[in-house]
C-alpha positions in Angstrom: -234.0 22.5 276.4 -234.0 20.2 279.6 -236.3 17.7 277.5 -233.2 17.0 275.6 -231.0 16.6 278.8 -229.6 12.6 279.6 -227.2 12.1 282.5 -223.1 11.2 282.4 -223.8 7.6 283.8 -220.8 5.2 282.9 -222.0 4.6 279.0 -221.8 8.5 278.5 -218.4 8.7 280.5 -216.9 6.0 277.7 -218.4 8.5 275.3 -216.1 11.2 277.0 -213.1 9.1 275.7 -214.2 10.7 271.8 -214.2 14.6 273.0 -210.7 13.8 274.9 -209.0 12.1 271.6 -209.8 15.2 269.4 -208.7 17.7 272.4 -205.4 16.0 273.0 -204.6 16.1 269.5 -203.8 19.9 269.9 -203.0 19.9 273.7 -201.9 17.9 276.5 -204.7 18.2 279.2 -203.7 17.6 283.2 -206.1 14.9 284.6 -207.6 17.8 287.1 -208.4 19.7 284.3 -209.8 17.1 282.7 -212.1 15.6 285.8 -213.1 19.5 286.1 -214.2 19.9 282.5 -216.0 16.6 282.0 -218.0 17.5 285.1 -220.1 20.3 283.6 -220.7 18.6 280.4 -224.1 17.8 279.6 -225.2 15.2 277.2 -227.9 16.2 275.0 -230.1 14.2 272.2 -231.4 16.1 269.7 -234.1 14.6 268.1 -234.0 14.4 264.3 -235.1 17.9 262.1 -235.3 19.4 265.9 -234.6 23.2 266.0 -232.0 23.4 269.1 -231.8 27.0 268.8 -234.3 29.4 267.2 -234.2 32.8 266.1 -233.5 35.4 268.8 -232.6 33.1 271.4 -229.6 33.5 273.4 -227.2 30.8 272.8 -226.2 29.0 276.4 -224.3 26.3 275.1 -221.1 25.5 273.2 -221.4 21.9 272.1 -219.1 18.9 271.1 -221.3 16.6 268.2 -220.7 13.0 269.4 -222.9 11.9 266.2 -225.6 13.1 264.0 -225.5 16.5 261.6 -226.2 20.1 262.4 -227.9 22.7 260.1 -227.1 26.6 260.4 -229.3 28.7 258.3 -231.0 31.9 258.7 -235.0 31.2 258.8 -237.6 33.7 256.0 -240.8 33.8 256.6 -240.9 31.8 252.8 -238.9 28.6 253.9 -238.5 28.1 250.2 -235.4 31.3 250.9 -233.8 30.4 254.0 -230.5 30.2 253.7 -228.4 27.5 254.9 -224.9 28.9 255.6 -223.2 26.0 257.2 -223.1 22.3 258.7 -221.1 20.3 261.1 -220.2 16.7 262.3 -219.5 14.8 264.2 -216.2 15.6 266.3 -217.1 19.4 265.5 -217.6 21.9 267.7 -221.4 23.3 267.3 -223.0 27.0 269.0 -224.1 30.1 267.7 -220.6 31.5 269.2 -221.5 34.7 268.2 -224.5 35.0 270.5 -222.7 32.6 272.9 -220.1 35.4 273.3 -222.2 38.3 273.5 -225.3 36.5 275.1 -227.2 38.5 273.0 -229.8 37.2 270.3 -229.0 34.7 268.0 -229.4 35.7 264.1 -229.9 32.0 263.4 -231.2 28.7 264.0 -229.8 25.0 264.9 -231.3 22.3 263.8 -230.9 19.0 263.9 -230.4 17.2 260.7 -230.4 13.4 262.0 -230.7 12.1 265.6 -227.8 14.3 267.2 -225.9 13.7 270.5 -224.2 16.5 272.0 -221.9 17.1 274.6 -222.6 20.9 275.8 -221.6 23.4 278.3 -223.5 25.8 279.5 -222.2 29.9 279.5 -221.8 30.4 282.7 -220.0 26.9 283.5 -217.5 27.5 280.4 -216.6 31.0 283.0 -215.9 28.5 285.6 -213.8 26.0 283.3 -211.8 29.3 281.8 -210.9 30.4 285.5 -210.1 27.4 286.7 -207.9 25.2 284.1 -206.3 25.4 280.9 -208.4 23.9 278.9 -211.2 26.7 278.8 -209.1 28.9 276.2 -208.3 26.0 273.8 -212.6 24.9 273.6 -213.3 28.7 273.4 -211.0 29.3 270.3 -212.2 25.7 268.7 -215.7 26.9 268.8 -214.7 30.3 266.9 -212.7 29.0 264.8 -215.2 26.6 263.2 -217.9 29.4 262.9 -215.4 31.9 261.5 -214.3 29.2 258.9 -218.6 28.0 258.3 -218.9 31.7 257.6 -215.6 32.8 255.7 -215.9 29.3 253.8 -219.4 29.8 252.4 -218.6 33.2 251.1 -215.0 33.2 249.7 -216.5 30.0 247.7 -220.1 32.0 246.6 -217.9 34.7 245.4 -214.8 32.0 243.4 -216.2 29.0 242.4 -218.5 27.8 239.9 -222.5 26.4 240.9 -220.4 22.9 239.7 -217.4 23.8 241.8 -219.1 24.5 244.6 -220.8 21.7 244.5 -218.0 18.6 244.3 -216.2 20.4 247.0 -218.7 19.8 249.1 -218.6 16.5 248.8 -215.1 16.0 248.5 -214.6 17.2 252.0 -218.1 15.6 253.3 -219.3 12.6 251.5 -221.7 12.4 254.2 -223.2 15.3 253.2 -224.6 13.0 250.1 -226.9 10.8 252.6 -227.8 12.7 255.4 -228.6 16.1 254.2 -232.2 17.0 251.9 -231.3 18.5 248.7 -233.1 21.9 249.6 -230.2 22.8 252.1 -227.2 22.2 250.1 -229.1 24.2 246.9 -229.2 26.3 249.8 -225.7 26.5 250.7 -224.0 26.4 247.2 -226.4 29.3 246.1 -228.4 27.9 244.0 -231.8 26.9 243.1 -233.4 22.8 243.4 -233.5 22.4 239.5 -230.3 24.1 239.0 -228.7 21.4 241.8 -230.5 18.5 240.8 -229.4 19.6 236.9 -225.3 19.8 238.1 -225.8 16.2 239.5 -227.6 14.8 236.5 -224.3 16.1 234.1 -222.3 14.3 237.0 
């Protein structure tokens, strides 16, 4: 993990400036508060197609994407059937909250789609940033929140929408999706096979 560690020097506190302007649009956040939080961030680089967080690990970190694209999926021992169950962005919150929460071991991996910079906090320091400001609770129920919708997402659309359906709405919400992400994922996440995919996108 520490491989992936950089240090808050001046260039990573302008950085902080993109983490504040997504927090303050849903709360006002005192400036001790602030100067508390920002003090146990970490900034991590990810290198590109890097598992972050494999199978059975604990998660320690929740994680604000300053750039790049993250992969959840849930690793087979045929990688031709994982199943990829979610992504996020930049300006997302990113953990395996679930394990996060319980520290317990995570049912699936992390992984890097592109080179990915993080901003994380460790467990134990998120405690410290709960007991000591306001801002703890608000970072807490982001991070759920985004896994909960991943999760509920995925499967309300599996079980409503068409292969086809599925599919633009993907890329309605993430054009991104389009450049940065190998077509073996999102067959992955619509739930369907590589030749079914690449036939939806041929009648499109």
């Amino acid at each position: 993990m520490n491989s992936y560690l950089c240090e808050l020097n001046n260039n990573g506190l302008h950085h902080l400036e993109q983490i504040k302007a997504y927090l303050e649009q849903i709360a006002t956040i005192s400036n001790e508060d602030w100067a508390f939080f920002t003090s146990k961030l970490q900034r991590r680089v990810i290198p590109k197609k890097t598992i972050f967080l494999k199978l059975n690990e604990i998660e320690n970190h929740i994680s604000f994407i300053e750039s790049g694209a993250v992969r959840l999926f849930i690793p087979k021992e045929d990688p031709e059937k994982e199943i990829t169950f979610g992504f996020s962005f930049e300006n997302q919150f990113i953990s395996a909250y679930d394990s996060f929460l319980t520290q317990k071991p995570s049912a699936y991996q992390l992984q890097a789609l592109t080179e990915t910079v993080l901003l994380s906090m460790t467990y134990n320091d998120l405690q410290a940033v709960y007991n000591h400001t306001q801002i703890g609770n608000l970072i807490g129920r982001l991070t759920a929140e985004r896994l909960f919708l991943l999760k509920s997402k995925r499967e309300q659309n599996l079980l409503n929408l068409t292969a086809e359906e599925r599919y633009m709405k993907l890329f309605k919400e993430r054009p991104e999706l389009l450049k940065e992400i190998p077509l073996k994922y999102i067959s992955s996440y619509i739930g369907v096979t590589a030749q079914a995919l690449s036939r939806i996108r041929k009648r499109m």
